[in-house]
MARBA-3410 file (N, C-alpha, C, O; in Angstrom, 1 decimal):
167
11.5,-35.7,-12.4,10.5,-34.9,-11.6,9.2,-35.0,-12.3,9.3,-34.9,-13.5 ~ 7.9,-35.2,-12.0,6.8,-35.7,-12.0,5.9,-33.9,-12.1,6.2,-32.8,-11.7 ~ 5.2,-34.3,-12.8,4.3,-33.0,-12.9,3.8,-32.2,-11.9,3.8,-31.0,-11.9 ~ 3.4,-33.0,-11.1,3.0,-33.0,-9.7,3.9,-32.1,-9.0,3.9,-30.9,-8.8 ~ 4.4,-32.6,-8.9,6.1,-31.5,-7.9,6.4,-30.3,-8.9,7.0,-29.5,-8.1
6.4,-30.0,-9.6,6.6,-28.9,-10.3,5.4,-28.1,-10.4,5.5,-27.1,-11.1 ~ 4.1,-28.2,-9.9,3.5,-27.2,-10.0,3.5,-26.5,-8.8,3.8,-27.0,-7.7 ~ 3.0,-24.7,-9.1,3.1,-24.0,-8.1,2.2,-24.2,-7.2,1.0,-24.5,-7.5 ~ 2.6,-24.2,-6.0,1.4,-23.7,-4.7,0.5,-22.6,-5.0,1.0,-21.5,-5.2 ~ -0.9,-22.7,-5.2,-1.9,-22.2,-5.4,-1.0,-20.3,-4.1,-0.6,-19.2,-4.5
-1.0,-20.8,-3.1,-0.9,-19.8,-2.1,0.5,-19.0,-2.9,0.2,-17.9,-3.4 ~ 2.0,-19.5,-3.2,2.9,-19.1,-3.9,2.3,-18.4,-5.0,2.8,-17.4,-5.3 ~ 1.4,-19.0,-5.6,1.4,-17.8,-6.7,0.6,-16.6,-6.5,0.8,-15.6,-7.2 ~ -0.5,-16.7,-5.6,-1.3,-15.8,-5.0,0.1,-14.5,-4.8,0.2,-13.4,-5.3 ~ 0.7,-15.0,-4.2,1.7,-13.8,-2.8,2.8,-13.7,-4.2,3.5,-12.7,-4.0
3.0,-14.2,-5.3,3.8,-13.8,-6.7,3.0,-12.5,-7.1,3.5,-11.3,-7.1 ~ 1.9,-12.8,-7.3,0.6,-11.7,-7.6,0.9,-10.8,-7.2,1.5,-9.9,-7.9 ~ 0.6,-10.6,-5.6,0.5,-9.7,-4.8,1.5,-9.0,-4.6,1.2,-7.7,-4.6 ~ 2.8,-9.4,-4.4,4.1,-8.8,-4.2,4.6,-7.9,-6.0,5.1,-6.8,-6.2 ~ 4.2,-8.8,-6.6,4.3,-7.8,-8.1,3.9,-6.4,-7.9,4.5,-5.4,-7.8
2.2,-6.8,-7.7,1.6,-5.4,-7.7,2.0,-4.3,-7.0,1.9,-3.1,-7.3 ~ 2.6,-5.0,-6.0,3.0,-3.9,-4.9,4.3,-3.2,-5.2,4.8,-2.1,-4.9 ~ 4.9,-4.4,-5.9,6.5,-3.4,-6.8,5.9,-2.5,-8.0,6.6,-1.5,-8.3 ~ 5.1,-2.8,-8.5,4.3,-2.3,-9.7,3.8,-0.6,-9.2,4.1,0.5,-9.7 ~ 3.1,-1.0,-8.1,2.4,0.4,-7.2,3.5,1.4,-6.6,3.3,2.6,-6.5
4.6,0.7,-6.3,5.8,1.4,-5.8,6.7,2.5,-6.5,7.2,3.6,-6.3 ~ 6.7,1.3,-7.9,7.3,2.3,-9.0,6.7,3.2,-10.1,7.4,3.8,-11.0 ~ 5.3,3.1,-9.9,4.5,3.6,-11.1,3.3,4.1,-10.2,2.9,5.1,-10.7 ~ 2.8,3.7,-9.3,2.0,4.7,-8.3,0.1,3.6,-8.6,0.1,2.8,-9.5 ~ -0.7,3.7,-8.1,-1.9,2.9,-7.6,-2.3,2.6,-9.6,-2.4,1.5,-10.2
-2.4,3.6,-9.9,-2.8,3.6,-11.5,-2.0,2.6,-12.4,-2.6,2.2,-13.5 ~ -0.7,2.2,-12.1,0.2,1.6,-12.7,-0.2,0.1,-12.6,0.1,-0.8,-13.5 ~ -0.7,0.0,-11.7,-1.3,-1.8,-11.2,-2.4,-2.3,-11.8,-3.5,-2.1,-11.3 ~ -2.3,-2.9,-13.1,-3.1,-3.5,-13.9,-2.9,-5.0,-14.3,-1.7,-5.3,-14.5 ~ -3.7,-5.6,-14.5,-3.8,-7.2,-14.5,-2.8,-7.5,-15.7,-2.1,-8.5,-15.5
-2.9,-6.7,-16.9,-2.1,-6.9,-18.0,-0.5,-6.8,-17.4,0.4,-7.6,-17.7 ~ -0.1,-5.2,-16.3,1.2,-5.0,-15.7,1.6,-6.1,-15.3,2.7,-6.6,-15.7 ~ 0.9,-6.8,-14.2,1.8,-7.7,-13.3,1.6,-9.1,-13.9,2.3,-10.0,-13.4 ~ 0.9,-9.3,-14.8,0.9,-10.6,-15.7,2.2,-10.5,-16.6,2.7,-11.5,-17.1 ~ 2.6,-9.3,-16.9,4.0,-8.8,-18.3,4.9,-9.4,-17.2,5.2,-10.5,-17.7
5.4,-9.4,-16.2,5.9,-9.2,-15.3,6.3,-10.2,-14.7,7.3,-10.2,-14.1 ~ 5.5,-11.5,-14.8,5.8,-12.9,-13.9,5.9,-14.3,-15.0,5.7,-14.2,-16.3 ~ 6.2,-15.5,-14.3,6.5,-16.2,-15.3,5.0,-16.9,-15.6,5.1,-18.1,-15.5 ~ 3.9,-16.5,-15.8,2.3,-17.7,-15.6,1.6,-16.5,-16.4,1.8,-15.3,-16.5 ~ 0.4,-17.4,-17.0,-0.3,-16.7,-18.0,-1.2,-16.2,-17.1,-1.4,-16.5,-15.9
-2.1,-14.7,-18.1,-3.1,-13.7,-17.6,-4.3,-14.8,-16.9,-5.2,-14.4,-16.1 ~ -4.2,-16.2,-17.4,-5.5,-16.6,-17.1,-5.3,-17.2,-15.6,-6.3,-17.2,-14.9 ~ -3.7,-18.0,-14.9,-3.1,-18.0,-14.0,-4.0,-16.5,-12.7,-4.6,-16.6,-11.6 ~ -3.6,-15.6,-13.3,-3.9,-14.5,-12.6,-5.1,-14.2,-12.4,-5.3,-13.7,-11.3 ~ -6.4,-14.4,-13.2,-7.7,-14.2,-13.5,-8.3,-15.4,-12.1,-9.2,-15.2,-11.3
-7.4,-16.6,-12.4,-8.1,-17.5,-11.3,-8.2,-17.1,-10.1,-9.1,-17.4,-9.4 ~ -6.8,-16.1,-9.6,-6.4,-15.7,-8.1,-7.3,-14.5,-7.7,-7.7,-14.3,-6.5 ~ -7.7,-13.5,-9.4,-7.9,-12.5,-8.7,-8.6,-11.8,-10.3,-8.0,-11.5,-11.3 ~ -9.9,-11.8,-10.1,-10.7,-11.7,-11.3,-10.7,-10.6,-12.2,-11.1,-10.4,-13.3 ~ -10.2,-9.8,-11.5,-10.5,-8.2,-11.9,-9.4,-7.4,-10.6,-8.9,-7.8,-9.6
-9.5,-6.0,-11.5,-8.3,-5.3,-10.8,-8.9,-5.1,-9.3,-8.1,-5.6,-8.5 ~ -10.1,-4.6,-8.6,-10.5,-4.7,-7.5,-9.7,-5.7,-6.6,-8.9,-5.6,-5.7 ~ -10.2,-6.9,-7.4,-9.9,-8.2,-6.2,-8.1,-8.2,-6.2,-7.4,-8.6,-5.3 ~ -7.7,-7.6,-7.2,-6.4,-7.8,-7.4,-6.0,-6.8,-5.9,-5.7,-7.2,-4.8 ~ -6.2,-5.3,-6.2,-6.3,-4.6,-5.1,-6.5,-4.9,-3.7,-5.7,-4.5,-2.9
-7.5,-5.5,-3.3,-8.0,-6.1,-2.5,-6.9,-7.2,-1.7,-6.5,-7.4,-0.5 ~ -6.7,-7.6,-2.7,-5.7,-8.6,-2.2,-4.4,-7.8,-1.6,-3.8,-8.3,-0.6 ~ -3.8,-6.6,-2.1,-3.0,-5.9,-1.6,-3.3,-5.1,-0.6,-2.4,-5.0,0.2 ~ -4.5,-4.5,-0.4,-5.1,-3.9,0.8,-4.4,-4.6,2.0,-3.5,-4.4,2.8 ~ -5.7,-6.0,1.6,-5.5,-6.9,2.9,-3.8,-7.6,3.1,-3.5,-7.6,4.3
-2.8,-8.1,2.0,-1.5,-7.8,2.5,-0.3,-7.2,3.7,0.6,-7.6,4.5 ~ -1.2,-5.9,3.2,-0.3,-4.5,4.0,-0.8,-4.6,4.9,-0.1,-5.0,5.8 ~ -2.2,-4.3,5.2,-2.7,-4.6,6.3,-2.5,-5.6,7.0,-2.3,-5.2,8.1 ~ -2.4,-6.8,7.0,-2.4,-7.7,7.8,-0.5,-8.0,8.5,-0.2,-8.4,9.6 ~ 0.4,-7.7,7.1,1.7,-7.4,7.4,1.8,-6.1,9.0,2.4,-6.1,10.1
1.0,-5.3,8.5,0.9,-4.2,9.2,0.4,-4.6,11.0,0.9,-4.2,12.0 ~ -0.8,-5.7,10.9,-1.4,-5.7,12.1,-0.3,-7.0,13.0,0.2,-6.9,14.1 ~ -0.2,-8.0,12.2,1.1,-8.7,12.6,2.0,-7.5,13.5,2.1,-7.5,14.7 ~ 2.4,-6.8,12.8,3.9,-6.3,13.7,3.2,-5.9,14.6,3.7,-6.3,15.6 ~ 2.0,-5.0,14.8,1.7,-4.1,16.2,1.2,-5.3,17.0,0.7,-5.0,18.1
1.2,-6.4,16.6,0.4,-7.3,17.6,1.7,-8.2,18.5,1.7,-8.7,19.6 ~ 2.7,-8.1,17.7,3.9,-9.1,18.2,4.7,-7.7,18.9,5.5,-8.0,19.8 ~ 4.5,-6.5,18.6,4.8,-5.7,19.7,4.5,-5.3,20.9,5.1,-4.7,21.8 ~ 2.9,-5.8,20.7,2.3,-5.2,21.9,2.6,-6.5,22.7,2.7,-6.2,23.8 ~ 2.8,-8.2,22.5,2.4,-9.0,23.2,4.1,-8.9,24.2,4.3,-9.6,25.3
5.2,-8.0,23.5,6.0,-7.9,24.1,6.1,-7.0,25.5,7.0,-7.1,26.4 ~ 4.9,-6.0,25.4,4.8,-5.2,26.3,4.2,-5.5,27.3,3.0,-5.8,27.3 ~ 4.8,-5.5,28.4,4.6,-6.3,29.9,3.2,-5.3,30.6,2.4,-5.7,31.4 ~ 3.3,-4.2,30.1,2.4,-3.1,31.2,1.2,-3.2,29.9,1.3,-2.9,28.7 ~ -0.1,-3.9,30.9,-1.4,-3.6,29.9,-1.9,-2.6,29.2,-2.3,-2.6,28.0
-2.0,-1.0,30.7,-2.3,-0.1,30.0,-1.7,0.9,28.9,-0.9,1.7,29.2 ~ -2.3,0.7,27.5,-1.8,1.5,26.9,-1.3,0.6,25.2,-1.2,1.1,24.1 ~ -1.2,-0.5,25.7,-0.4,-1.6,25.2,-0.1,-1.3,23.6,0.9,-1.0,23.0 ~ -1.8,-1.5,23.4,-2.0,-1.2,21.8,-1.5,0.7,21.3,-0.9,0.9,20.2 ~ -1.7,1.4,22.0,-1.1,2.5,21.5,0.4,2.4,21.3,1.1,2.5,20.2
0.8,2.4,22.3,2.4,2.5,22.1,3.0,1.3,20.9,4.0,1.5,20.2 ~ 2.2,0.1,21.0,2.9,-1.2,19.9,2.8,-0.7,18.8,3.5,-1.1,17.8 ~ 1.7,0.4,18.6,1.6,1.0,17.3,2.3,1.8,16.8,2.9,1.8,15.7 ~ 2.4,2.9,18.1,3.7,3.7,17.5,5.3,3.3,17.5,6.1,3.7,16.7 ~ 5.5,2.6,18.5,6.5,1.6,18.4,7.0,0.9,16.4,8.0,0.7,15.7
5.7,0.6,16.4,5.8,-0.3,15.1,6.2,1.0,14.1,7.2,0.9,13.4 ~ 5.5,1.7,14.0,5.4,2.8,12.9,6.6,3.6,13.2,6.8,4.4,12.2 ~ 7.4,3.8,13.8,8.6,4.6,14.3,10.1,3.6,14.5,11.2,4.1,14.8 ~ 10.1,2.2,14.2,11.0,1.6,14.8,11.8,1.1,13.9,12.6,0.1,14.0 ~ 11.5,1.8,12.7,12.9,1.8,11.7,12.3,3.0,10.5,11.1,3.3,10.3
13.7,3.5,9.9,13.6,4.9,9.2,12.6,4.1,7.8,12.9,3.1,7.1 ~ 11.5,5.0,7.7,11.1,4.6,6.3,11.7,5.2,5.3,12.1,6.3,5.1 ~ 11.8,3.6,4.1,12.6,4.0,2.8,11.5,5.0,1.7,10.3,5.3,1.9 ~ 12.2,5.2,0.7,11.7,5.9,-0.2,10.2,5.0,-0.8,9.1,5.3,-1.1 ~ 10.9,3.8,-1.0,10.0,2.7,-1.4,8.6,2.2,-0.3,7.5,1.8,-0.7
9.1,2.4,0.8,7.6,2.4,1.6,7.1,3.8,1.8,6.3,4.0,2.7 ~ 7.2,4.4,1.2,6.5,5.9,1.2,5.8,5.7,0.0,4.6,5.9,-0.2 ~ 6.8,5.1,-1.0,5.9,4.8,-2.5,4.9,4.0,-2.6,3.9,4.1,-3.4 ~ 5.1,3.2,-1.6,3.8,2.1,-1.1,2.6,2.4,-0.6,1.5,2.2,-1.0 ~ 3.3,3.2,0.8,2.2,3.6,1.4,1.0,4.9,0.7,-0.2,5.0,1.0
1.8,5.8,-0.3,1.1,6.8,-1.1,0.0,5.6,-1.9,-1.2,5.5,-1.6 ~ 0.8,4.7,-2.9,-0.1,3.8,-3.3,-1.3,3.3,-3.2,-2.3,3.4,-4.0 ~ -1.3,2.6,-1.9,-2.0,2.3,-1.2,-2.9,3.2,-1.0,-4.0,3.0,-1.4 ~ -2.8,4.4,-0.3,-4.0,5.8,-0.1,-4.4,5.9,-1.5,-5.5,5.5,-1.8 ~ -3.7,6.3,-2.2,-4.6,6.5,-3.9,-5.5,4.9,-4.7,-5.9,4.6,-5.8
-5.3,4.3,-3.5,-5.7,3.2,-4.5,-7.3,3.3,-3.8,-8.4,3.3,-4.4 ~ -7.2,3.5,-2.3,-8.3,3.7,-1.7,-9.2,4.8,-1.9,-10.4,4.8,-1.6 ~ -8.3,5.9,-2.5,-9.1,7.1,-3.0,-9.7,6.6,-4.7,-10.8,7.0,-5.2 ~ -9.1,6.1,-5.0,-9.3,5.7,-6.4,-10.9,5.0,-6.6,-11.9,5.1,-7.3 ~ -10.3,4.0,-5.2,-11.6,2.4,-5.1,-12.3,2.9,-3.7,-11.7,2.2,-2.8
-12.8,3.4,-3.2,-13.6,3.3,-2.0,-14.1,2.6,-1.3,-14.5,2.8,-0.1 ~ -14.2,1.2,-2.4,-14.7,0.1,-1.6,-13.5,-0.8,-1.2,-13.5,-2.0,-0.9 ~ -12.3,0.3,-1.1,-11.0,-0.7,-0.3,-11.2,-0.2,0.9,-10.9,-1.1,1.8 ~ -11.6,1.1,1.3,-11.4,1.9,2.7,-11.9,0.4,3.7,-10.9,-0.3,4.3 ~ -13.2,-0.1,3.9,-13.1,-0.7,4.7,-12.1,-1.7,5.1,-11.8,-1.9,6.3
-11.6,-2.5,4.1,-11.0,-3.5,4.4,-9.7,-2.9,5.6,-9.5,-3.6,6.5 ~ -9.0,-1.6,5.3,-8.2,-0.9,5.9,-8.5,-0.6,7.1,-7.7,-0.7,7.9 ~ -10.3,-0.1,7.4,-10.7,-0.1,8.3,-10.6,-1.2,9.5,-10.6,-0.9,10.7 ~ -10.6,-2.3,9.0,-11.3,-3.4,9.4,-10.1,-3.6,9.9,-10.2,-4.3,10.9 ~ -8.7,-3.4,9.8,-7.2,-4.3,10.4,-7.1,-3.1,11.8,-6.7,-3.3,12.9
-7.7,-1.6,11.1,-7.1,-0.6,12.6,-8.3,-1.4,13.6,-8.2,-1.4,14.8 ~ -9.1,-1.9,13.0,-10.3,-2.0,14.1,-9.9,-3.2,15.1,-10.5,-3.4,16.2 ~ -8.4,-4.1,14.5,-8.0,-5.3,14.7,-7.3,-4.7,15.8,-7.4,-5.3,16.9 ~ -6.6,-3.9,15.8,-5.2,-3.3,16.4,-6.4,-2.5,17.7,-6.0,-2.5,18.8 ~ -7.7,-2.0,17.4,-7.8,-0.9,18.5,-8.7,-1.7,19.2,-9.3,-1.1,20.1
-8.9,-3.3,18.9,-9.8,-4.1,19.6,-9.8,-4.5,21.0,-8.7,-5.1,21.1 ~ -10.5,-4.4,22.2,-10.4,-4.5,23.3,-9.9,-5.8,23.6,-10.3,-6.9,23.1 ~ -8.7,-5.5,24.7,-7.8,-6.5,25.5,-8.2,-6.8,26.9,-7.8,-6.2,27.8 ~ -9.0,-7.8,26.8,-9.6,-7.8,28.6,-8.1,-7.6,29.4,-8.2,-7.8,30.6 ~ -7.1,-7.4,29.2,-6.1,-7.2,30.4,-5.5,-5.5,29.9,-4.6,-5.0,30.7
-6.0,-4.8,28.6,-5.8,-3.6,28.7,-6.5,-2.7,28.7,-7.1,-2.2,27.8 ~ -6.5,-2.0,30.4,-7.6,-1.3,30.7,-8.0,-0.3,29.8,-9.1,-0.3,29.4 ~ -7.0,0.7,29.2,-7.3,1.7,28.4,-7.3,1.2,26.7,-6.9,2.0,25.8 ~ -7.9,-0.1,26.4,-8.3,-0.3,25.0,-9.2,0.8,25.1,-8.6,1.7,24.5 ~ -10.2,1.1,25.4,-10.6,2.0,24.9,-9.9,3.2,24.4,-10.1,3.7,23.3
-9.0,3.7,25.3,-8.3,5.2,25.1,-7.6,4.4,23.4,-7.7,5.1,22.4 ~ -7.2,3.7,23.4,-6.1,3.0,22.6,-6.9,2.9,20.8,-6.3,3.1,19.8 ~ -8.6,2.5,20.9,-9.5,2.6,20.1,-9.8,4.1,19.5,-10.1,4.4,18.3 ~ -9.7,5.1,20.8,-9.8,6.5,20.5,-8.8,6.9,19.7,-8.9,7.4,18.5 ~ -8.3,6.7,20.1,-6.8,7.8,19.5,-6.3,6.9,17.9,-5.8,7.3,16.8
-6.7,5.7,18.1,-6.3,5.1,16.5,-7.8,5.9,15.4,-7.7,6.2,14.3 ~ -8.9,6.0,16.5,-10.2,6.4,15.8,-9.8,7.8,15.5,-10.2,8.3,14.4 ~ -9.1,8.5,16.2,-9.2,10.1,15.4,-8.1,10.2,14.9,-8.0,11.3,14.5 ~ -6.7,9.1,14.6,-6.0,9.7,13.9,-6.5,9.1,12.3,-5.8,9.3,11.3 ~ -7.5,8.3,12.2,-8.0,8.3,10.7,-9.0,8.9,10.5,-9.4,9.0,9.3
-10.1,9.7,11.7,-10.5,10.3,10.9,-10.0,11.6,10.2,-10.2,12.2,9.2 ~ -9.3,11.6,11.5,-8.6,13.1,10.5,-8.3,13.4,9.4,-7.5,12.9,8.7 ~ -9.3,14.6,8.9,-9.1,14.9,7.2,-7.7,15.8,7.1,-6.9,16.4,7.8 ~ -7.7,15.5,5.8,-6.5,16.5,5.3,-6.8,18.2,5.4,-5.8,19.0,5.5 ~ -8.3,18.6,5.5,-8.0,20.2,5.4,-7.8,20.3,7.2,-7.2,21.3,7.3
-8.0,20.0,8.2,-8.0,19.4,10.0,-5.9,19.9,9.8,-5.5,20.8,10.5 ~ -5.1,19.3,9.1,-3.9,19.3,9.0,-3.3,20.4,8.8,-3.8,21.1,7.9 ~ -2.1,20.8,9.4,-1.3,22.1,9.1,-1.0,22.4,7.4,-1.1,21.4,6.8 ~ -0.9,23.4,6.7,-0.2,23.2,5.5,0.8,24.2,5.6,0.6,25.3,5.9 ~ 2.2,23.7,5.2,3.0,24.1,5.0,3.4,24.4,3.4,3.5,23.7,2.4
3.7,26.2,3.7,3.9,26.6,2.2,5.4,26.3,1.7,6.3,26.3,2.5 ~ 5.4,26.0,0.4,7.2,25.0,-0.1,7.9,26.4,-0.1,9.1,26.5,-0.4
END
């Protein structure tokens, strides 16, 4: 075997990266995901890592966009199942988000993910930018608008807006 064939796909090691951090963030929470963590962690040196992703931001970043785009994938391949236009995008969404029990581990993720954005602020948009994908108008769904709304206020909704239940 030739040098050549044994080296990694630039993209393979990107999604090695990315899939670390995300086990990294699952079991140790947004703070736990550091360039030194997920480099201990894989078989390629820190400087391997430095090329994909220079600093913990972009490292982040690269996770944002991940989830997100994992995320807008499924509501898009649900909605394109949905024969009735109006509405399309709402229901593929909640469809998507309801259409298997979340594990312990995607709760760990998804917390992750919020604290990483609370942490870095300049992740919010990228997050922004995939709902904006999902609530984007469907010339054949009349109520994209309604479908834009209702994705628009359930992020903006703050946390004190929210019921609190005493333990």
């Amino acid at each position: 075997m030739d040098a050549q064939s044994t080296r990694r796909k630039p993209e393979d090691t990107r999604r090695q990266i990315i899939d670390m951090a995300i086990e990294i963030a699952a079991d140790q929470g947004a703070m736990g995901v550091t360039l030194d963590a997920v480099v201990a962690r894989l078989p390629f040196s820190k400087g391997a890592l430095l090329h994909h992703f220079p600093n913990k931001l972009a490292l982040l970043e690269g996770v944002i966009d991940h989830l997100a785009s994992e995320m807008t994938a499924a509501v898009l391949a649900e909605a394109a199942r949905d024969p009735n236009p109006y509405g399309r995008n709402a229901r593929a969404y909640l469809r998507t988000i309801v259409s298997e029990p979340a594990t312990e581990r995607d709760f760990s993720i998804g917390r992750a993910a919020l604290a990483a954005c609370a942490i870095e602020p300049l992740l919010i948009p990228r997050w922004r930018a995939a709902m904006r994908t999902l609530a984007a108008d469907d010339p054949e769904d009349l109520a994209g608008k309604d479908d834009a709304l209702m994705l628009a206020s359930d992020r903006r909704r703050s946390v004190d807006e929210r019921p609190v239940r005493n333990a």
